[in-house]
C-alpha positions as CSV (number, residue, x, y, z in Angstrom):
1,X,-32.0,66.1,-21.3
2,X,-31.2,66.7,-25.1
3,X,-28.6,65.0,-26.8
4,X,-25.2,66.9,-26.9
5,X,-26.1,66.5,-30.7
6,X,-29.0,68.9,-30.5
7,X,-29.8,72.5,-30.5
8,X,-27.6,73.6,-33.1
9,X,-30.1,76.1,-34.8
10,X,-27.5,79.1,-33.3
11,X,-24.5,78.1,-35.2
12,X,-26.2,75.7,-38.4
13,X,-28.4,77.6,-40.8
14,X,-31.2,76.0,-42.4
15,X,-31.3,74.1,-45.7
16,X,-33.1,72.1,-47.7
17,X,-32.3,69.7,-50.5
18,X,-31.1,71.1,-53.7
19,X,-34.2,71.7,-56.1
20,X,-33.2,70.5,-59.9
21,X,-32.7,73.8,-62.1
22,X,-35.9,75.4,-63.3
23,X,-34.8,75.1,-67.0
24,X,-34.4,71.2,-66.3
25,X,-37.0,70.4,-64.4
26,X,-40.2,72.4,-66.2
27,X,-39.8,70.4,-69.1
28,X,-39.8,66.5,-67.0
29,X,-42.3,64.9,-64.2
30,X,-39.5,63.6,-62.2
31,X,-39.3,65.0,-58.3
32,X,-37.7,68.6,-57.8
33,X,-35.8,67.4,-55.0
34,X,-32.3,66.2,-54.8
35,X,-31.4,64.1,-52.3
36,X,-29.4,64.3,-49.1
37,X,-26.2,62.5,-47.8
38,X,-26.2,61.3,-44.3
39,X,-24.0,64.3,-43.0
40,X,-26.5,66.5,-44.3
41,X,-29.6,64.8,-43.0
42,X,-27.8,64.7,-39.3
43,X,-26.7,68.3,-39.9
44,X,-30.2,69.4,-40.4
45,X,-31.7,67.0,-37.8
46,X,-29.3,68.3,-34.8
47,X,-31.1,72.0,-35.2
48,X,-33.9,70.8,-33.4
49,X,-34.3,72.5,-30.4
50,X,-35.9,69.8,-28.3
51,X,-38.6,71.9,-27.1
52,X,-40.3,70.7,-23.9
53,X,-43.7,71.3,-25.9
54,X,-43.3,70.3,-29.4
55,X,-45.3,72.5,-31.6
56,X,-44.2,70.6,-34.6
57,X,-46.1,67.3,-33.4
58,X,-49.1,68.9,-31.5
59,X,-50.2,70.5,-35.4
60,X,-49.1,67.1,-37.2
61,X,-52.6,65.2,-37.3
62,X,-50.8,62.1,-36.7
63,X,-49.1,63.5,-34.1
64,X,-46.2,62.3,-35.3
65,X,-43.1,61.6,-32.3
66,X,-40.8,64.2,-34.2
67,X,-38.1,65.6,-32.0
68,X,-37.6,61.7,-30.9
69,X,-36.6,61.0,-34.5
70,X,-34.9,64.0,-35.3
71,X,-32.7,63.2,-32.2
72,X,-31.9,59.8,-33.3
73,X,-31.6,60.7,-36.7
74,X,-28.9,63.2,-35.8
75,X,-27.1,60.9,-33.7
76,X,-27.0,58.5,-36.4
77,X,-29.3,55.7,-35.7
78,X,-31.6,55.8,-38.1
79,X,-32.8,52.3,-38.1
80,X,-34.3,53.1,-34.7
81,X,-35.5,56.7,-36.2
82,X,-37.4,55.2,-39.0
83,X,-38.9,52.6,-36.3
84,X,-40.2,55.5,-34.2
85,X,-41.7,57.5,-37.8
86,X,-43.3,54.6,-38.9
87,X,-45.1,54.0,-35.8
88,X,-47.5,56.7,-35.6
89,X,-47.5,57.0,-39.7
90,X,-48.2,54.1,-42.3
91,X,-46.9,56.4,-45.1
92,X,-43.8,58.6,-43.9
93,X,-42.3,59.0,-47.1
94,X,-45.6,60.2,-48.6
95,X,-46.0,62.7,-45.9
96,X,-42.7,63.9,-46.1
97,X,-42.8,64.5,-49.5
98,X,-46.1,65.8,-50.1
99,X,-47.7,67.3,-46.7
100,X,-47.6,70.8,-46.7
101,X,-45.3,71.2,-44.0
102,X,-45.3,74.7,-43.6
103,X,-49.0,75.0,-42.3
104,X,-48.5,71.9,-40.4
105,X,-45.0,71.1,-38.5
106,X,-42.5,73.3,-40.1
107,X,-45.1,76.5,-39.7
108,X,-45.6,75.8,-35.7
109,X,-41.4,75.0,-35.2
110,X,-41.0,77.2,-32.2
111,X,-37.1,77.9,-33.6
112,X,-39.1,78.8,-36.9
113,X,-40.7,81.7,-34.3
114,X,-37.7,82.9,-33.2
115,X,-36.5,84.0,-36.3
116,X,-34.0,81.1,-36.9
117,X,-35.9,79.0,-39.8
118,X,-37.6,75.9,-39.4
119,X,-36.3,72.4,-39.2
120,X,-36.5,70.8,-42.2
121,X,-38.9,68.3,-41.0
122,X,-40.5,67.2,-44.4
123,X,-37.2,66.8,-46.3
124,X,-35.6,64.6,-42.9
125,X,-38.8,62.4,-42.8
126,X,-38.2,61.8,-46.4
127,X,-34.6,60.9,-46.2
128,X,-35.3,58.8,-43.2
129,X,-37.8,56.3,-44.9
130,X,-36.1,56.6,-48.3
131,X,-32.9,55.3,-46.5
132,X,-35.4,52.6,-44.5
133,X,-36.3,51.0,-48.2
134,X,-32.8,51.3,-49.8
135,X,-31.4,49.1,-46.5
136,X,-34.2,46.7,-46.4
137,X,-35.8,47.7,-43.1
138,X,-39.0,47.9,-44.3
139,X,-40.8,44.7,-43.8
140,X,-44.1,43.2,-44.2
141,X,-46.4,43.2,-41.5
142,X,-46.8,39.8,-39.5
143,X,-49.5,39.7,-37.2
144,X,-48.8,37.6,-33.5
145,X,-51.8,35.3,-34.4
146,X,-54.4,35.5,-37.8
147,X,-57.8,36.3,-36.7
148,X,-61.1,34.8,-38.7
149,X,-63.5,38.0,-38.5
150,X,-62.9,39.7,-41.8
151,X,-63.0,43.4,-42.7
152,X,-63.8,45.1,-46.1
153,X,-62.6,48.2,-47.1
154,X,-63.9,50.2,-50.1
155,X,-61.4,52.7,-51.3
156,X,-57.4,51.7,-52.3
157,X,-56.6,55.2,-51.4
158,X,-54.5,56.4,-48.4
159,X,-57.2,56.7,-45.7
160,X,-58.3,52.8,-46.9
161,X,-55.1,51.5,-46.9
162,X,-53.7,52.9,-43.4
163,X,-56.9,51.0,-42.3
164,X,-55.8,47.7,-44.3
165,X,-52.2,48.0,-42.2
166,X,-53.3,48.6,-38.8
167,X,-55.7,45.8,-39.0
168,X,-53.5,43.5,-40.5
169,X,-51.2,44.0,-37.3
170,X,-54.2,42.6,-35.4
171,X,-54.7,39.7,-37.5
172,X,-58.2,40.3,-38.9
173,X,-58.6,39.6,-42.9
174,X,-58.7,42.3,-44.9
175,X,-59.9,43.1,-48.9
176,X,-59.6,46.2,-50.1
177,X,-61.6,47.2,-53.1
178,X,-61.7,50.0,-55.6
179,X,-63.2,50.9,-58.8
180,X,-60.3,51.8,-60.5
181,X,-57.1,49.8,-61.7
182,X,-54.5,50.2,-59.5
183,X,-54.3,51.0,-56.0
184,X,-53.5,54.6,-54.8
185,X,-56.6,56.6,-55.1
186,X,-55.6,60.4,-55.9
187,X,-51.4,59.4,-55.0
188,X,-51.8,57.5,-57.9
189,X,-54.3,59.6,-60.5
190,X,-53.9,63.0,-58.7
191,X,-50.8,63.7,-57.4
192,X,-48.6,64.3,-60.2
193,X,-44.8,62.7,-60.2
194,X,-43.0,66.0,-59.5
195,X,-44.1,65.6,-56.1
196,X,-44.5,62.0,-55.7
197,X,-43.0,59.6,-58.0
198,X,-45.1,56.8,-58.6
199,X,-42.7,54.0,-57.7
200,X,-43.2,55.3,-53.8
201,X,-46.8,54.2,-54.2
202,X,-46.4,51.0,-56.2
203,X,-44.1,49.8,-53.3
204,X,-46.0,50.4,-50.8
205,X,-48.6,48.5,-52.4
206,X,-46.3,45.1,-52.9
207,X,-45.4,45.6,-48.8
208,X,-49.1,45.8,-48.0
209,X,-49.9,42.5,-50.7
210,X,-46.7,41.1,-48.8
211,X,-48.4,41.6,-45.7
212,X,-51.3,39.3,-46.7
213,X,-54.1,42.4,-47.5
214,X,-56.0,41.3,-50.9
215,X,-57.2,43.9,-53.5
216,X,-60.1,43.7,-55.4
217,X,-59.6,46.2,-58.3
218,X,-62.2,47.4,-61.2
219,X,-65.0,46.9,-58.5
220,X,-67.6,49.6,-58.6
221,X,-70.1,48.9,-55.3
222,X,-73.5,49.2,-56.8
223,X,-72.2,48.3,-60.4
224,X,-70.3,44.6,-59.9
225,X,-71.1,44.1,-56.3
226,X,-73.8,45.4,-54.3
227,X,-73.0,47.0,-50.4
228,X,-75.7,44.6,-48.9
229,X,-73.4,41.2,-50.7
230,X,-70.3,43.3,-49.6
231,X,-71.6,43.5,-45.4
232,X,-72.4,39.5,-46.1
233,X,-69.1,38.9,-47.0
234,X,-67.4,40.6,-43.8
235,X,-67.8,41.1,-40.2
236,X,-67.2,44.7,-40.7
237,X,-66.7,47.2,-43.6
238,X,-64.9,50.5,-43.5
239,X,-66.0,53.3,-46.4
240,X,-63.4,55.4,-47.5
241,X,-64.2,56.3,-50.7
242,X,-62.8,60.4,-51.0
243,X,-64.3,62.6,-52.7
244,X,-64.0,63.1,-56.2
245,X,-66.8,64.7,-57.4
246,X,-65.8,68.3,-59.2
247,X,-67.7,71.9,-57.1
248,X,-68.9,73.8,-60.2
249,X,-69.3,77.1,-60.5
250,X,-72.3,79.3,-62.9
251,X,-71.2,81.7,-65.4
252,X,-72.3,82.2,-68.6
253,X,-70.3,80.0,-71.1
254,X,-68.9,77.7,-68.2
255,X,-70.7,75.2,-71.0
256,X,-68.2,75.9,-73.2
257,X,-65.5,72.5,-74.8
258,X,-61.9,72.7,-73.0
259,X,-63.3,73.4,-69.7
260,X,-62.5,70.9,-68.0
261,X,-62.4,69.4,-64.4
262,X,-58.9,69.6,-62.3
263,X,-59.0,65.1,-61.9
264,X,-60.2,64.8,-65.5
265,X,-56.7,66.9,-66.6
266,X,-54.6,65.1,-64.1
267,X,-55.8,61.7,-64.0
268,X,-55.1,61.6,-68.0
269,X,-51.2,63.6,-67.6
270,X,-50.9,60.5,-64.8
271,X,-52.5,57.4,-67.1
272,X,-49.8,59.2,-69.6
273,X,-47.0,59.0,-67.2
274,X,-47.7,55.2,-66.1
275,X,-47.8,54.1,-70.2
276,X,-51.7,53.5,-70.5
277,X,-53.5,54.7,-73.8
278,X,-55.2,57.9,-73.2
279,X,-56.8,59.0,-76.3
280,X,-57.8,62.2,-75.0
281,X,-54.5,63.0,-74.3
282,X,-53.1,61.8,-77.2
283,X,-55.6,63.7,-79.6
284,X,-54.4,66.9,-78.0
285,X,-57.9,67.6,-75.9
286,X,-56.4,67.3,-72.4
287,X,-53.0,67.7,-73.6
288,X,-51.6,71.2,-72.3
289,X,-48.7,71.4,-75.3
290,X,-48.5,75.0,-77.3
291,X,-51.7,76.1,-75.2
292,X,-52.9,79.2,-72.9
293,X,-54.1,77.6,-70.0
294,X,-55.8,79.1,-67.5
295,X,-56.4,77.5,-63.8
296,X,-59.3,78.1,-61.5
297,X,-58.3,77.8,-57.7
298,X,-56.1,78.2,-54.8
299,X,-55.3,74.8,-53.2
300,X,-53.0,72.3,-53.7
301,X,-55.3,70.6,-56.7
302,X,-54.6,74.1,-59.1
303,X,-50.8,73.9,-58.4
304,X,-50.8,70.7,-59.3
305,X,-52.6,71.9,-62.1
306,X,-50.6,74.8,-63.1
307,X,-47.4,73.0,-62.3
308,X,-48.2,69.9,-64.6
309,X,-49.5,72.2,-67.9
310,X,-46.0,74.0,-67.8
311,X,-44.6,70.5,-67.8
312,X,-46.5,70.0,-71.2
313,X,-45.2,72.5,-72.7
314,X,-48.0,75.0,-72.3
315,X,-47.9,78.5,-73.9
316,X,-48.8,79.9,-70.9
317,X,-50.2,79.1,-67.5
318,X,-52.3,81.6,-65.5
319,X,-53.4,80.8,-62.2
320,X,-56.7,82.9,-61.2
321,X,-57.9,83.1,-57.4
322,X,-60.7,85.1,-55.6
323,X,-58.1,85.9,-52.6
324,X,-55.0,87.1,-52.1
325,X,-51.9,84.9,-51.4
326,X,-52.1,85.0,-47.7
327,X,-55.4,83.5,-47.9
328,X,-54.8,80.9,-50.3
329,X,-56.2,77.6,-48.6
330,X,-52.6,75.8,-50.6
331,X,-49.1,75.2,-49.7
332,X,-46.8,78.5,-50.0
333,X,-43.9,76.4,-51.0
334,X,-45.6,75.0,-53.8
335,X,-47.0,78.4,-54.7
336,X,-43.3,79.1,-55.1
337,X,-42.3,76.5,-57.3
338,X,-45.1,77.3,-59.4
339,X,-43.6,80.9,-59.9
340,X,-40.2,79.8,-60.2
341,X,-41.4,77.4,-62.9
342,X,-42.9,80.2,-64.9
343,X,-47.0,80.3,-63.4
344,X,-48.5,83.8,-63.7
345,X,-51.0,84.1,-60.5
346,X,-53.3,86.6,-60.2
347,X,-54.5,87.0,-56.8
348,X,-58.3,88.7,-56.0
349,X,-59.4,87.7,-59.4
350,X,-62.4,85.6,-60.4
351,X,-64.1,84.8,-63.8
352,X,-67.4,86.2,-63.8
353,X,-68.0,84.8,-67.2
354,X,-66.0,82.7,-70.6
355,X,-65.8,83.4,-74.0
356,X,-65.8,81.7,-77.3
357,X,-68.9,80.1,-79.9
358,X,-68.1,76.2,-78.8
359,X,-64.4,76.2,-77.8
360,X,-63.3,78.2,-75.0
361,X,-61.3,81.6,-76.4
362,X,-61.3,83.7,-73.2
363,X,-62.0,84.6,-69.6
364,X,-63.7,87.6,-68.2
365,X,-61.9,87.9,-65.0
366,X,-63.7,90.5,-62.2
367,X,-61.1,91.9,-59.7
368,X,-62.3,90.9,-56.5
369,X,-61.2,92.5,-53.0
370,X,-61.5,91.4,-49.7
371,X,-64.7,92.4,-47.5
372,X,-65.3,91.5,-44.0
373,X,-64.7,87.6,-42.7
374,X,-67.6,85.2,-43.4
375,X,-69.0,82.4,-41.0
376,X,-65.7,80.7,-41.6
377,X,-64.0,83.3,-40.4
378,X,-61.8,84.3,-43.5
379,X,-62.6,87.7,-45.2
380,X,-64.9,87.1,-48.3
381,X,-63.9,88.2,-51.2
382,X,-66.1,91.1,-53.3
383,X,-66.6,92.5,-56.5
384,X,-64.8,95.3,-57.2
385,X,-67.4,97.7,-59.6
386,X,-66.5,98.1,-63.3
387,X,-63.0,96.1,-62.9
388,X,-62.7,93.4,-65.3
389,X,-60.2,92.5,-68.7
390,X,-60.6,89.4,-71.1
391,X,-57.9,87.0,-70.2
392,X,-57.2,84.6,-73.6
393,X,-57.3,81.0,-72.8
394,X,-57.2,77.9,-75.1
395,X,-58.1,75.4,-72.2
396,X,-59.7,76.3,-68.3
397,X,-58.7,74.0,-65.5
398,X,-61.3,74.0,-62.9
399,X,-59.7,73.5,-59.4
400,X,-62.7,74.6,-57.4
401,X,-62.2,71.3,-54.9
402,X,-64.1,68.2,-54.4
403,X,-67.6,67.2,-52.9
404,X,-68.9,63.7,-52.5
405,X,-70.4,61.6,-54.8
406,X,-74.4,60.9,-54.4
407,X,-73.2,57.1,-52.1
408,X,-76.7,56.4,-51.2
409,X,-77.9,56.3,-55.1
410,X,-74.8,55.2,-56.6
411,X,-74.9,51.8,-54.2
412,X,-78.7,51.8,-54.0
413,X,-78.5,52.1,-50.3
414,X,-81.4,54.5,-49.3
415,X,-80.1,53.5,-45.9
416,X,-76.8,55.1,-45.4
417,X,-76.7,58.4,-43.8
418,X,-75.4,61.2,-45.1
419,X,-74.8,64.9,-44.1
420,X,-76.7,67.8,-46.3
421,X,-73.3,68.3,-47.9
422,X,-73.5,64.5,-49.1
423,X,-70.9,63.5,-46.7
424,X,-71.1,59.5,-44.7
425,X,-72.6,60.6,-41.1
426,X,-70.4,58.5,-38.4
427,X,-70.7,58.7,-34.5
428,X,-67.7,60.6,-34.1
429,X,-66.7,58.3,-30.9
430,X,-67.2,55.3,-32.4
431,X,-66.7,55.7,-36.2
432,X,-69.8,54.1,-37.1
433,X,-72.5,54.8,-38.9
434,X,-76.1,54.1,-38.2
435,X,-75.6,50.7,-39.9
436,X,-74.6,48.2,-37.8
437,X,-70.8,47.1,-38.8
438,X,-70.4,49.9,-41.4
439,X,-68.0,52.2,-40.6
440,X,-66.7,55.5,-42.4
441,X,-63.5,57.6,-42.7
442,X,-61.3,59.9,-44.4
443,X,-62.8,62.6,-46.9
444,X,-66.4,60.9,-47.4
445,X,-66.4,61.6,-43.6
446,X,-64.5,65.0,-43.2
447,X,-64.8,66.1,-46.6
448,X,-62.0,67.2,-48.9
449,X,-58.9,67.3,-47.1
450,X,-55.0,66.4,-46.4
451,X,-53.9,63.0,-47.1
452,X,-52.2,63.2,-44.0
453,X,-55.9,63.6,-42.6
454,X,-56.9,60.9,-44.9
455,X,-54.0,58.6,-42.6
456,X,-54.9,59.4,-39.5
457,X,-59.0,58.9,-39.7
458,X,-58.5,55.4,-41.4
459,X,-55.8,54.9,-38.3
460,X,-58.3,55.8,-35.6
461,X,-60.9,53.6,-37.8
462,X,-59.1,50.8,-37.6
463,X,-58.9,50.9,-33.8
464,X,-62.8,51.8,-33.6
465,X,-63.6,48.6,-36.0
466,X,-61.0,46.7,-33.8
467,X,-63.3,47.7,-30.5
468,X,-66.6,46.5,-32.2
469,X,-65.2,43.3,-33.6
470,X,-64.2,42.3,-30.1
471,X,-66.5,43.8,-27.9
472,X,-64.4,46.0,-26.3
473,X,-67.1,49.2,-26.8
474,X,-69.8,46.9,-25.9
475,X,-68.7,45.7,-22.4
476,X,-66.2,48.7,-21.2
477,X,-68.2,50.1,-17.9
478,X,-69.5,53.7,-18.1
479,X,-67.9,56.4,-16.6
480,X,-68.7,57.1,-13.2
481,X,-70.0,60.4,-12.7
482,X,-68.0,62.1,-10.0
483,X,-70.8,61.8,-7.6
484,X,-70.7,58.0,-8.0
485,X,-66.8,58.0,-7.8
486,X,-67.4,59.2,-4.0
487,X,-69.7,56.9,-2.7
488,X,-68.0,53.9,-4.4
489,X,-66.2,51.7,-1.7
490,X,-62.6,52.3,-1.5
491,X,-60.5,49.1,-2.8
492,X,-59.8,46.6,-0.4
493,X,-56.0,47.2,0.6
């Protein structure tokens, strides 16, 4: 039976947190959000219907125990509501802040259906864990007993270190390494501060050093240490690498300077924002100031994009993409900020070519329309004959996604089995690739995806490296076929 808190979606409208005014917040990186008071955060949390199917949890890939902490979040406890988030999720507040809610949870909120608006289940999962930090209830984890079999993880970024945590609670020994200087992966360099401040990462990092997980930082595999010395050192190692290598597209004068890759333009506004030296940035190449910028794309990585350049102070910011808005693979609430924030988007447009004699003056953008669907189901977008203007453009952002990086070369590992996309080829049951001990998860697995996604696989990765280090896969009996399961003796009363 619900709570006599619960179900007030009739009588309590929806609302989020207050956004910071546009003319404030376009011209700083900190996050759009305000926060909530308690009152407000209960308020929101009662509307929860308590549905005896929760929608909102069957499309969270963690599968998240939502109504259970909306309940007790509403009824005040939220000591025992951030206990119950941060069980099925290592990074709640990360998730809360940066999923996109309303494809996932908030989209498949039955009240959301019914024409009542959706829980605000993002912006409650935020306050929840923010609240968790500010009253000390976070704490690092302490395994029941320390185990000797060690595990080494290569990749600092989310699907890595949920894998670091969950094994931790077992007790095994686990180093994480990464090529780069600080641990995060693309929270860090990608994800820009207006949607996830970088403190929220940096702490999380101290609670998992707290918890006894060592980093090994400015390690390349293949460059400092090679993958066979890395499976010497440990009785198992977990790759989850991402992917960061940039899709490309061909049209004449793509060769063009101030083209430039989505993570190249967002890693240096980040190194900026965290007080490195960034020369390109600070000669004025990747810097957006005074500029018309144009952005390639329709995910999450080109509102990023587009959102960062008008922080810059950018002339301009056009956002080009093949489809229309309802088939843009991003968020739709970040497609609104962008707008709000000034973003032009042009929607069934594509560059068929760019213009200038060695710097990038223009982009010949072909209106597109939408033909039958492909093999991926989605209607592909077409040509439209003799349609097509000269956009001008000073710099082009190309958000176009991410594909893996060549693993097998780079760590001189003719060995490990890859996909013909380039993705790490796993037994799906077992998370393990055809090397014995080496296991694989997150992007380099699934390829480009959620960071939510990125959580759950090196969750479920953990538990599959747990299994081998123990036996558990090894000596489990097979399934009895149900043939066998009748002519088995029945147990002796």
């Amino acid at each position: 039976m619900a709570s006599k808190q619960m179900l007030r979606f009739v009588s309590t409208a929806r609302h989020m947190p207050e956004k910071r005014d546009v003319s404030i917040r376009r011209r700083d990186f900190d996050e759009i959000y305000a926060g909530w008071a308690e009152q407000k955060a209960e308020e929101q949390a009662s509307r929860c219907s308590q549905c005896g199917v929760p929608f909102c949890q069957v499309h969270c890939p963690l599968h998240n125990n939502i109504p259970d902490w909306l309940m007790l979040t509403a009824e005040g406890r939220l000591r025992e509501a951030y206990e119950v988030s941060s069980a099925t999720n290592t990074f709640p507040e990360v998730c809360g802040r940066i999923c996109p809610q309303d494809r996932l949870c908030e989209g498949n909120c039955v009240i959301e259906q019914s024409g009542h608006g959706t829980v605000t289940i993002g912006a409650v999962e935020t306050y929840i864990t923010d609240t968790a930090w500010e009253e000390g209830w976070v704490e690092p984890v302490v395994p029941a007993r320390e185990r000797e079999e060690s595990v080494g993880i290569v990749g600092a970024g989310p699907g890595g270190l949920a894998a670091a945590e969950r094994l931790r609670r077992r007790g095994y020994q686990v180093t994480v390494y990464d090529r780069y200087d600080r641990v995060g992966g693309l929270m860090i360099y990608g994800i820009p501060n207006f949607k996830l401040d970088k403190e929220i990462v940096t702490r999380r990092t101290k609670w998992l050093e707290d918890s006894k997980v060592s980093f090994e930082l400015g390690v390349e595999i293949g460059r400092d240490l090679t993958f066979a010395d890395l499976r010497a050192k440990h009785d198992a190692v977990l790759i989850a690498t991402g992917v960061y290598k940039a899709r490309a597209m061909q049209a004449p004068g793509v060769g063009l300077k101030n083209i430039f890759p989505a993570m190249q333009f967002l890693t240096a506004s980040n190194r900026k924002g965290l007080g490195d030296e960034v020369p390109a940035f600070e000669d004025g190449t990747l810097d957006a100031d005074g500029k018309k910028i144009v952005v390639v794309g329709g995910g999450d990585t080109a509102m990023d994009c587009v959102r960062t350049a008008v922080r810059q102070g950018a002339e301009s910011v056009t956002c080009l993409y093949r489809r229309d808005r309802a088939n843009m693979p991003g968020s739709q609430r970040e497609v609104q900020n962008a707008e709000e924030e000034g973003v032009v988007f042009r929607w069934l447009s594509q560059p068929e070519a760019f213009h200038g004699d060695d710097v990038v003056t223009g982009v010949q953008v072909q209106k597109m329309r939408l033909g039958p669907a492909d093999a991926t189901g989605r209607r592909a977008p077409k040509p439209v004959e003799g349609e097509s203007e000269l956009l001008e453009a000073d710099m082009v952002i190309m958000a176009l996604g991410f594909d893996p990086e060549e693993l097998p070369t780079l760590w001189g590992e003719p060995e490990l089995p890859v996909t013909r996309w380039g993705t790490v080829r796993i037994d799906h049951t077992t998370k393990m690739t055809a090397m014995d001990g080496v296991f694989a998860a997150g992007d380099i697995v699934r390829g480009a995806s959620l960071v939510v996604w990125a959580i759950r696989d090196g969750r479920d990765c953990a538990d599959a490296i747990h299994k081998y280090l123990t036996g558990l896969e090894k000596t489990a009996p097979p399934e009895m076929t149900p043939t066998q399961k009748a002519d088995a003796p029945a147990a002796a009363e």
